[in-house]
Backbone as a ProteinNet text record, in pm:
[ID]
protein_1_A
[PRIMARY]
XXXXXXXXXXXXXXXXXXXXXXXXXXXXXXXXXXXXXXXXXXXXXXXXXXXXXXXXXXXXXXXXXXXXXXXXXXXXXXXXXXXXXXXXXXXXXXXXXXXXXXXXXXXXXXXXXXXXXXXXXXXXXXXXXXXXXXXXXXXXXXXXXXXXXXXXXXXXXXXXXXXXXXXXXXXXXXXXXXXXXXXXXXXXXXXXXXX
[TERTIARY]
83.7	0	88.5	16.4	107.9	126.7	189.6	159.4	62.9	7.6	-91.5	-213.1	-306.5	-451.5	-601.4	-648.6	-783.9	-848.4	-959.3	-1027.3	-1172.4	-1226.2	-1350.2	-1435.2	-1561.4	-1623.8	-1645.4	-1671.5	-1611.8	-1748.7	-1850.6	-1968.5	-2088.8	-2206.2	-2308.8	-2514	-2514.6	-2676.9	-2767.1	-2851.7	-2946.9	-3006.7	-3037	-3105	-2962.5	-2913.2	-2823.2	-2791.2	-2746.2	-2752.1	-2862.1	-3038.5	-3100.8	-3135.3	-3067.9	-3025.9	-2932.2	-2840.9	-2788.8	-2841	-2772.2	-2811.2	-2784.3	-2869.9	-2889.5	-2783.2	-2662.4	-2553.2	-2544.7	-2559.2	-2556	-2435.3	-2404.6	-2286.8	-2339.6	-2250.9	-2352.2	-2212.1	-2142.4	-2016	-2094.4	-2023.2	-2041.2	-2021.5	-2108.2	-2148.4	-2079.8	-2056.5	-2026.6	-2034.7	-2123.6	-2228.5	-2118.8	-2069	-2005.7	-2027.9	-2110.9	-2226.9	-2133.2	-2079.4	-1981.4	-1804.3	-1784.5	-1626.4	-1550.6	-1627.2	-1570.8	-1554.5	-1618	-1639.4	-1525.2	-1459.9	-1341.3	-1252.9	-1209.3	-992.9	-1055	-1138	-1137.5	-1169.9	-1233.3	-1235.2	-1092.7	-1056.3	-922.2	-827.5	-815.5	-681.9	-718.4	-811	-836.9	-838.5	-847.9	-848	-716.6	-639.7	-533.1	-410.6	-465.9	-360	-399.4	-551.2	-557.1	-491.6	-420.7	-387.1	-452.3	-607.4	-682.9	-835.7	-871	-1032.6	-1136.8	-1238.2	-1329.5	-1375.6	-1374.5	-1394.6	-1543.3	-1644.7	-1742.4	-1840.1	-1878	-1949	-2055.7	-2112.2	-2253.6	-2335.3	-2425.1	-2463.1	-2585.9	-2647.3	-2804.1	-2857.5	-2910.9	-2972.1	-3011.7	-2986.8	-3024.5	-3120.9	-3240.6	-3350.3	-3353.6	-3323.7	-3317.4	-3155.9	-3230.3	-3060.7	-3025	-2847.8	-2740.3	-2785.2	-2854.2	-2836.5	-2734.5	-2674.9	-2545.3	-2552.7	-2543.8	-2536.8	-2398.4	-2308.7	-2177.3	-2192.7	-2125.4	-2117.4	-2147	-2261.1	-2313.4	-2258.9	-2164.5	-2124.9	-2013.3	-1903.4	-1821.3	-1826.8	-1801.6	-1803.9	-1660.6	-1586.4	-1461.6	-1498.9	-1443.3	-1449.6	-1355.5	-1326.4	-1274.9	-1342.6	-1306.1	-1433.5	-1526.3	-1526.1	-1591.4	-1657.1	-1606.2	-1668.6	-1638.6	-1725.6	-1750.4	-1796.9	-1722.5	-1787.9	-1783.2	-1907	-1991.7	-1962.2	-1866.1	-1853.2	-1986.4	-2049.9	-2201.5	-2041.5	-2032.4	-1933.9	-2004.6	-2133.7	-2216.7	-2255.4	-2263.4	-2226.4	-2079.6	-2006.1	-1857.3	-1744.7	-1753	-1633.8	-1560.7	-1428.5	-1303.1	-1227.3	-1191.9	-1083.2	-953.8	-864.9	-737.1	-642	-746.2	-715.1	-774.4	-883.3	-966.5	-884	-847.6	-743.7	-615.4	-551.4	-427.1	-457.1	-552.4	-584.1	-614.5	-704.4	-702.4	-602.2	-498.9	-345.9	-240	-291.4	-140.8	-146.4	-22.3	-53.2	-19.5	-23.6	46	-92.5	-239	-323.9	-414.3	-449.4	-546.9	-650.7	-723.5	-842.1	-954.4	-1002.8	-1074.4	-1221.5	-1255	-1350.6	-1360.5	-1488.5	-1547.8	-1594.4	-1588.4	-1602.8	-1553.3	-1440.5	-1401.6	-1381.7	-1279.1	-1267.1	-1346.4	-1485	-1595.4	-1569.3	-1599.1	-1592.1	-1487.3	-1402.6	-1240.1	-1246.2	-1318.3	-1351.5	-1420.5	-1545.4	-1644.4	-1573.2	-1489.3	-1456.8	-1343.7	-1205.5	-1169.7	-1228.3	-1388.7	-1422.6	-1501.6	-1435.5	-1468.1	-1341.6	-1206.8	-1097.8	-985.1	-915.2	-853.2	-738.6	-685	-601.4	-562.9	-423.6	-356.1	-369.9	-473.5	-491.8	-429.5	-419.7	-308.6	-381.8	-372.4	-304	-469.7	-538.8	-657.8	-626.7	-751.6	-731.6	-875.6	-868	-1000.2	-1029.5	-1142.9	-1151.1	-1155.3	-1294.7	-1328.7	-1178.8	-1053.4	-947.4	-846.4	-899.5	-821.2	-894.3	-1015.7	-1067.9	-1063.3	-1032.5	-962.3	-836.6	-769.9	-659.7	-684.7	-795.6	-860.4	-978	-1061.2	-1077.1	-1224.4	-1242.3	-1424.8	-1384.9	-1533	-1638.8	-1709.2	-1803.7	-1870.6	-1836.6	-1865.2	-1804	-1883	-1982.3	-2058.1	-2055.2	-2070.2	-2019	-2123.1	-2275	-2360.4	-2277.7	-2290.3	-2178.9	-2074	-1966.3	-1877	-1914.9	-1967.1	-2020.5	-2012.5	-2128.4	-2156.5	-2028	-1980.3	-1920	-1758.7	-1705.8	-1594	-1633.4	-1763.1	-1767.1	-1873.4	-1927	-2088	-2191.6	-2195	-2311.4	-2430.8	-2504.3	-2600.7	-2616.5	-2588.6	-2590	-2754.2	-2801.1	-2870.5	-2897	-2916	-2932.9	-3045.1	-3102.3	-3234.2	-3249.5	-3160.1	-3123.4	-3046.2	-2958.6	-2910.1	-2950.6	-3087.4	-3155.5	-3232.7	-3243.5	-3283.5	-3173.9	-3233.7	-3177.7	-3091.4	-2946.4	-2872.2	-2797.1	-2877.3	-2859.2	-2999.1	-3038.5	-3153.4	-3092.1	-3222.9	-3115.7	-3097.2	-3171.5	-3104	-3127.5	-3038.8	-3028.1	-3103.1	-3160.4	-3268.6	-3157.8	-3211.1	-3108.2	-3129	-3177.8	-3165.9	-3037.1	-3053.8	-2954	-2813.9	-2775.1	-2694.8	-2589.8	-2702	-2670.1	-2653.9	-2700.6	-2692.7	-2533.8	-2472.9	-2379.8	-2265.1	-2276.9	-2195.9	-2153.6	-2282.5	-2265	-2145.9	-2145	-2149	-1963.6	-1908.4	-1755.1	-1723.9	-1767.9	-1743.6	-1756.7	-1782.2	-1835.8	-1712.8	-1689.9	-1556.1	-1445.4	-1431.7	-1330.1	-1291.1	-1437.4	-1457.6	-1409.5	-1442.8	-1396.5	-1237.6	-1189	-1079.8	-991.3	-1051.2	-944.4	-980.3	-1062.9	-1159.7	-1051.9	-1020.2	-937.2	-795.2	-761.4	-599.6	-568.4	-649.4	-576.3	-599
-118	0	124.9	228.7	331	457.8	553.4	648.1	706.4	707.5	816.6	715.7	756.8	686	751.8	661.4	730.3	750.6	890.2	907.5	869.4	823.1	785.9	836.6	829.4	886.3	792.5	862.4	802.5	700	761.5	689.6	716.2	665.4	649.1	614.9	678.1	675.2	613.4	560.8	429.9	476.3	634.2	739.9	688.8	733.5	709.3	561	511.4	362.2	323	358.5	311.2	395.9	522.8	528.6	496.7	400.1	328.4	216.3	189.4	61.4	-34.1	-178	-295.9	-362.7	-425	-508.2	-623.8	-737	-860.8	-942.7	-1046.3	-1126.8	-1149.6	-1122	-1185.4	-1243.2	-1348.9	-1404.1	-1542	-1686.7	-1768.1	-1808.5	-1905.5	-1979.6	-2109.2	-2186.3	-2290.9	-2361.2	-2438.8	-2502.4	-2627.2	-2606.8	-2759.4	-2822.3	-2982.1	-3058.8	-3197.5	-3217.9	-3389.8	-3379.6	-3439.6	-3494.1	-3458.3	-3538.1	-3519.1	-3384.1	-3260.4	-3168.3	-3096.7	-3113	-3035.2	-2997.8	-3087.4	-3084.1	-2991.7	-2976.4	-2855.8	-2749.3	-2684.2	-2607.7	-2555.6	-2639.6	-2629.6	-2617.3	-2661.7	-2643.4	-2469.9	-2420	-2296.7	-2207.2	-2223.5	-2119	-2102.3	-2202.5	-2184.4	-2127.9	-2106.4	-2024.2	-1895.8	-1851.1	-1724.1	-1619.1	-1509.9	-1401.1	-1376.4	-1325.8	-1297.5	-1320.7	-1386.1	-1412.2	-1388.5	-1354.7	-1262.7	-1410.1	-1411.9	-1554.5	-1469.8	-1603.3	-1605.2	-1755.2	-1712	-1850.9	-1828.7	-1942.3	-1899.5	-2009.7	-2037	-2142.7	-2141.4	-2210.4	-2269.5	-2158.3	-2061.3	-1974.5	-2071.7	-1973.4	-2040.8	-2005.1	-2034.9	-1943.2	-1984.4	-2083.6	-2137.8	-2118.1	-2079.4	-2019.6	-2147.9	-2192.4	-2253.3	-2350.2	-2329.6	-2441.9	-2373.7	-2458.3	-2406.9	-2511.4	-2454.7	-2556	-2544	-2637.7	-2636.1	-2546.1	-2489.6	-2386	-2493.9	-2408.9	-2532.4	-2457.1	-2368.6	-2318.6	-2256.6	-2243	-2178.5	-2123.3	-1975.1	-1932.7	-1852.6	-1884.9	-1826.1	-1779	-1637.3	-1564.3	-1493	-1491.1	-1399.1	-1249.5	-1180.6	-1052	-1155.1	-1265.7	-1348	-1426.8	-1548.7	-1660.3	-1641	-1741.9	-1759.7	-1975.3	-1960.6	-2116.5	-2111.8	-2185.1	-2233.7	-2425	-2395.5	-2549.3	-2575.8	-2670.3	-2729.2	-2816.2	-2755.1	-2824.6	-2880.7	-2896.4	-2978.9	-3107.1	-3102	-3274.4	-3331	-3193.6	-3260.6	-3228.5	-3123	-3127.5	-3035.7	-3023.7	-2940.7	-3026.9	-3066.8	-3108.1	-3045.1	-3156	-3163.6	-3000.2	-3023.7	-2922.4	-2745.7	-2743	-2667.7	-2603.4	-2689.9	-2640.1	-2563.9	-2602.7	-2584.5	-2442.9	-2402.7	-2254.4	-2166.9	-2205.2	-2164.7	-2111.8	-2203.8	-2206.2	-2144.9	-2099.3	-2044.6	-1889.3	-1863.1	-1718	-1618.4	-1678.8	-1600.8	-1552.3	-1658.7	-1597.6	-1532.4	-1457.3	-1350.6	-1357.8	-1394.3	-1419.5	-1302.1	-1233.8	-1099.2	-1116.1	-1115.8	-1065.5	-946.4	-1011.8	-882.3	-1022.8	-983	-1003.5	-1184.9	-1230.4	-1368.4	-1424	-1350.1	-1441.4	-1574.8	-1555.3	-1634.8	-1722.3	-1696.4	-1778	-1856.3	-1835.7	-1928.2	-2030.5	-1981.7	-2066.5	-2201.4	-2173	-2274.8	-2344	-2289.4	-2420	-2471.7	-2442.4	-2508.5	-2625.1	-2641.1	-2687.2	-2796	-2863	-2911.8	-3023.9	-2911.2	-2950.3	-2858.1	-2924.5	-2796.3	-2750.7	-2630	-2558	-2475.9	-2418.1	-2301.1	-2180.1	-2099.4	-1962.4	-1897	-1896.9	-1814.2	-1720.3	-1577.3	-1509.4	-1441.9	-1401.2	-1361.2	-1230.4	-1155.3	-971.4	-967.3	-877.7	-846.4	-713.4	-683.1	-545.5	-457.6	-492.6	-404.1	-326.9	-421.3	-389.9	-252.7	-337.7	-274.6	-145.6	-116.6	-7	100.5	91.7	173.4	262.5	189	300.2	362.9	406	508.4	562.2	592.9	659.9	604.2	542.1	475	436.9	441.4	407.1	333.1	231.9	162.3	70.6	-33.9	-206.7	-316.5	-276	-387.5	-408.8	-526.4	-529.9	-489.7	-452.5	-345.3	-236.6	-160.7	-16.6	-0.5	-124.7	-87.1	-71.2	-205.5	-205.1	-42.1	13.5	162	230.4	234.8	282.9	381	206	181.9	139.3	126.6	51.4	142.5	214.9	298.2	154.8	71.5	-45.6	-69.4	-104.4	-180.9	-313	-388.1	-549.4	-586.5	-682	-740.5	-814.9	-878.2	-929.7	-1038.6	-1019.9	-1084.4	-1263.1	-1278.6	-1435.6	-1477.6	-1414.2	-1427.2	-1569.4	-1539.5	-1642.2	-1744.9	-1780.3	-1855.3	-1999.5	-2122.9	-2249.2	-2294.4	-2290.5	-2346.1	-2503.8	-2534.5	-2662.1	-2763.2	-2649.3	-2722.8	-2852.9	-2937.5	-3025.3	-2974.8	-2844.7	-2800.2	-2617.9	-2561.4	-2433.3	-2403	-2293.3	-2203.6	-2124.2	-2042.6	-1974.4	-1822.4	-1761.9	-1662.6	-1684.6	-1776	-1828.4	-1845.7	-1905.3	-1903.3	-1771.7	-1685.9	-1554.1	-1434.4	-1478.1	-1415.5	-1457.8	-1566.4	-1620.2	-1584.4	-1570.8	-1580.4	-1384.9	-1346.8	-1187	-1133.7	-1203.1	-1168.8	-1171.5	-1293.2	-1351.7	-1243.2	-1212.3	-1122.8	-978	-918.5	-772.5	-763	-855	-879.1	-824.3	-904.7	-869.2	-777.9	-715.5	-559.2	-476	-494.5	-406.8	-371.7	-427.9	-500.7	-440.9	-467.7	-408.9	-261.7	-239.1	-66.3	12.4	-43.6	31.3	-21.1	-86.2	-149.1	-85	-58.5	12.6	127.7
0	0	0	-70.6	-79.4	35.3	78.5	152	161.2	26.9	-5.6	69.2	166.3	217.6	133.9	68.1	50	155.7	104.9	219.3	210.1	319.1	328.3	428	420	548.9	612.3	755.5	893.3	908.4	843.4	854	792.8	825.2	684.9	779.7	761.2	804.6	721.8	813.4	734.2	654.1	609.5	582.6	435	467	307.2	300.5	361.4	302.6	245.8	303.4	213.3	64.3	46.5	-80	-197.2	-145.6	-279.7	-332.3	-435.9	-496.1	-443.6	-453.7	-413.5	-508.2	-391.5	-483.3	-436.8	-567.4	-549.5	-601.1	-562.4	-607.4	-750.2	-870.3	-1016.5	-1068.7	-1031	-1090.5	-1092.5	-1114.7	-1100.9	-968.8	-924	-818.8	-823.7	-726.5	-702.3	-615.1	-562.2	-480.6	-438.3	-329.8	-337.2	-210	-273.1	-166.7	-149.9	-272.7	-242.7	-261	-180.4	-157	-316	-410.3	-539.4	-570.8	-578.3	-625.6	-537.9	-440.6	-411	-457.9	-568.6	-612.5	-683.6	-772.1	-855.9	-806.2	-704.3	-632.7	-580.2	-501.2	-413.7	-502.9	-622.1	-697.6	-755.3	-798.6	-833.2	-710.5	-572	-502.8	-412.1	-426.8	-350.9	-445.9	-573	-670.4	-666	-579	-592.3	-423.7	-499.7	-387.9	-260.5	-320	-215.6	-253.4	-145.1	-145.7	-36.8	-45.9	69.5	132.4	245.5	358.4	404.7	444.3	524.3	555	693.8	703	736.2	752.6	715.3	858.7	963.7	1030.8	1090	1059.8	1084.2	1243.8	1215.4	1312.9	1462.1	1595.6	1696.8	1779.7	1837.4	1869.8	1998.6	2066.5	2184	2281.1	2412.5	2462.7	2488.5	2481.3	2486.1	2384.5	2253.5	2198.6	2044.4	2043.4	1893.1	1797.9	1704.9	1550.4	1554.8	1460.3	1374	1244.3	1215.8	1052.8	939.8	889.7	787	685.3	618.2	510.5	499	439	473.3	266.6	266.8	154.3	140.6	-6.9	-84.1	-172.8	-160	-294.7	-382.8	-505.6	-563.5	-608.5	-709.8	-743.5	-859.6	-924.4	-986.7	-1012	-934.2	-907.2	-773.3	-661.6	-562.7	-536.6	-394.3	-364.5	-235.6	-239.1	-140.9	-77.4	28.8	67.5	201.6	162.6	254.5	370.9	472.2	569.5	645.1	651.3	704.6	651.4	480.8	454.7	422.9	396.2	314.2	403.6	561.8	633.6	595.7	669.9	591.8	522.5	441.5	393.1	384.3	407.9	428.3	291.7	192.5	90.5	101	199.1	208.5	333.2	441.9	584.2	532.8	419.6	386.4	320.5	234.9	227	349.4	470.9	528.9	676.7	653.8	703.8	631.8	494	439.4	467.2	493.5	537.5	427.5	314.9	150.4	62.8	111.2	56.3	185.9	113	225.2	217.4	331.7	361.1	423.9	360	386.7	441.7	597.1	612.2	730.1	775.3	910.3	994.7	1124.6	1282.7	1263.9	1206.7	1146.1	1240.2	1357.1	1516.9	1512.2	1520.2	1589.7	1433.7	1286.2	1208	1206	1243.4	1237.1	1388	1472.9	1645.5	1584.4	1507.8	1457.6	1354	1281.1	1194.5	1231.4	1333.1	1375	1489.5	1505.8	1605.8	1519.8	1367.7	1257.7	1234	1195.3	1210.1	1281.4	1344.3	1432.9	1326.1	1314.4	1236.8	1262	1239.3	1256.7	1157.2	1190	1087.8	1025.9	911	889.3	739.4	740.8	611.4	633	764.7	737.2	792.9	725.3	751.2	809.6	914	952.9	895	873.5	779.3	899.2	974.6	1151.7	1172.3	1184.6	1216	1108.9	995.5	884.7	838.7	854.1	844.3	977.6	1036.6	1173.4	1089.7	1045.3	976.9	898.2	801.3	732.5	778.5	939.4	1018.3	1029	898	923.2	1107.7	1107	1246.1	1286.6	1126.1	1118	1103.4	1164.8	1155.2	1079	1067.7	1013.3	872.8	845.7	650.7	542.5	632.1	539	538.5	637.3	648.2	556	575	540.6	342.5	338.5	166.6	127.1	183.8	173.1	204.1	278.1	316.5	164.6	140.3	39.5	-40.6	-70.2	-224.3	-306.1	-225.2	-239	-314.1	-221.4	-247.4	-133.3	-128.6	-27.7	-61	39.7	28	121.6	75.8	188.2	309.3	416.2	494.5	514.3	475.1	492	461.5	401.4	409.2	502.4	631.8	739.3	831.5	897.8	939.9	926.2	784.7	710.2	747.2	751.5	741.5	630.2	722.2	659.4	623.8	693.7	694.9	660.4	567.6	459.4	383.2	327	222.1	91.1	64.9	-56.1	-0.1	-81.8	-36.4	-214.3	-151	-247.4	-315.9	-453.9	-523.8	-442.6	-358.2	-254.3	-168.2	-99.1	-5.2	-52.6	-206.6	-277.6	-319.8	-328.3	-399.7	-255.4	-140.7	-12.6	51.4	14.3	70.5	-3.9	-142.3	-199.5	-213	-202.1	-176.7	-73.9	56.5	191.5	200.7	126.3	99.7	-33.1	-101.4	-225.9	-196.7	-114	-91	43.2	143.4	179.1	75.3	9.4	-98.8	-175.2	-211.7	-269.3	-207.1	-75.3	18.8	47.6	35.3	63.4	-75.8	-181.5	-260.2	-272.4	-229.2	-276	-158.7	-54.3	58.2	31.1	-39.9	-77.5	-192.3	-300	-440.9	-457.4
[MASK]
+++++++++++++++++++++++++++++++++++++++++++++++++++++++++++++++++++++++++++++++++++++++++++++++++++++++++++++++++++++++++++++++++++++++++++++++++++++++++++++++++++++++++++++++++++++++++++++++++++

């Protein structure tokens, strides 16, 4: 990064956030439900630099009861994938991206996402950026990854597929396009405050 910092505002009212445009993930998707469907996945994302991380896990309405992360989503600015870690696990290929510390893994409030999926397979983290963190040094205020969208990208993302079941046996093309948004707008972000 260079000396020079863009500037951004410190923050953004719901009053203007709900005046931008509605931005959706529109790259290719990649739904991945069986064991087989990994190497090709994994061989394409561990050649890439940087990809927007998010997970995704079956809502909890009852106190002390917790699901396992039924989704974990990778993104580039293009395509996007969706691993169901609720039927297919981490794999041994899927850990090793998430351990290398050469590609960068871009999201918001990840702590808790990286707790749950090491509680899948245990692993040593490596090469992830928190934005919350990384947006502190260009003076934003707002933490949340609607905000920030608005914030650095001038987008509005949605929410509203949040609490919806993730650990359906098939995920709806909402849910698809909500997940794959959430890991990709990470990323946007991410390069919108890096270049």
């Amino acid at each position: 990064m260079s000396e020079y910092k863009k500037e951004f505002k410190k923050s953004i009212t719901d009053e203007e956030l709900a005046e931008l445009p509605l931005s959706v993930f529109e790259g290719k998707i990649h739904l991945i439900e069986k064991i087989e469907e990994l190497t090709d996945a994994v061989n394409y994302l561990k050649k890439q630099p940087i990809l927007g991380f998010d997970t995704e896990t079956r809502p909890t309405f009852k106190k002390g009861q917790n699901h396992q992360v039924a989704l974990l989503q990778l993104s580039t600015a293009d395509e996007a994938f969706l691993f169901r870690t609720n039927l297919i696990g981490l794999s041994p290929g899927l850990i090793k991206i998430l351990a290398t510390p050469s590609i960068l893994k871009i999201g918001a409030a990840i702590r808790d996402d990286i707790k749950i999926l090491q509680k899948i397979t245990p692993f040593k983290p490596g090469g992830f950026v928190e934005l919350q963190e990384l947006v502190k040094d260009f003076g934003i205020e707002n933490f949340s990854l609607k905000k920030l969208a608005a914030i650095v990208c001038d987008m509005r993302i949605s929410k509203s597929q949040r609490l919806t079941n993730w650990e359906a046996p098939v995920l709806t093309e909402q849910q698809q396009i909500y997940a794959a948004t959430d890991a990709w707008i990470s990323y946007m972000i991410y390069i919108g405050l890096t270049n």
